[in-house]
Steps between C-alpha positions, in 0.01 A plus 500: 500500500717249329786591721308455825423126352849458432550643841241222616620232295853545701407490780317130513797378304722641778264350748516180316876488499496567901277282569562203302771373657323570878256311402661232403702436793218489753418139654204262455405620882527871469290481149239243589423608854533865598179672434400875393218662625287351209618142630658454161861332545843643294449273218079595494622901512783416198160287359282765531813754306444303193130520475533877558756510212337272318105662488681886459715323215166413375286862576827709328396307203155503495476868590730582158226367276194446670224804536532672781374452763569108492401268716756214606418283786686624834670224661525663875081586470334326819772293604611343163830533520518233780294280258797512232802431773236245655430322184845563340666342844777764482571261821623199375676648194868476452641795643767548259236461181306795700753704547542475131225543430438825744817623288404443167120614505674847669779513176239469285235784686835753481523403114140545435491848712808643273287457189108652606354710241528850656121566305344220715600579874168669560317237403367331821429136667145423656677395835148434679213639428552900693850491400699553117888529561666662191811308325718733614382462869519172508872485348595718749392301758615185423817573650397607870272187488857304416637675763211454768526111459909486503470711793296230683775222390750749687305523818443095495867392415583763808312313746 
């Protein structure tokens, strides 16, 4: 299991190092007008990157000491997540502190994943109240939710 974290962990620093550098060579139009399906902008996508690394920065934690099943609050329940780029204004923050920001909250995730008690991956987040997602599940998809979101970046900066 620690190999497939490692495994994990590589592959959102490689994303990082990729996309880093695309990122920050978009323009103020391309970032703050094109528009995904969600109506979130480039810079409320890369917004919305750092809450997700932030609150599973947060879970990884909590679910290595807490008792199982834990309950931490789930950002993305009922619309939420729109409320934290909303009231964060992802919009009208300095793209190149963002970016950072985006790249730094993903280093540290890949650090944290590296070092997860192997005892502890069964031991499972109260994601709503019909649904517990296991440590290990949710580390594993951290990664195709990174990818889902860069993936929508792609398909804007294409346009």
């Amino acid at each position: 299991m620690k190999t497939e974290f490692i495994t994990i962990s590589e592959e959102i620093n490689s994303r990082i190092s990729e996309w880093e550098p695309k990122l920050l060579e978009l323009n103020n139009d391309v970032i703050s007008e094109r528009r995904n399906s969600q109506n979130r902008t480039i810079k409320q996508i890369v917004g919305h990157m750092v809450d997700s690394a932030s609150n599973n920065t947060h879970r990884v934690v909590h679910l290595q000491y807490q008792e199982s099943p834990f309950y931490f609050p789930n950002y993305a329940t009922f619309g939420n997540n729109d409320r934290w780029i909303a009231i964060q204004d992802y919009q009208n923050e300095d793209w190149k502190t963002l970016v950072q920001l985006w790249k730094y909250s993903n280093l540290h995730y890949a650090h944290i994943i590296k070092n997860i008690d192997p005892e502890k991956l069964d031991n499972e987040w109260i994601a709503s109240p019909d649904v517990n997602i296991p440590l290990k599940d949710m580390v594993v998809d951290y990664l195709r939710h990174l990818d889902l979101h860069l993936s929508e970046i792609q398909s804007l900066t294409d346009q």
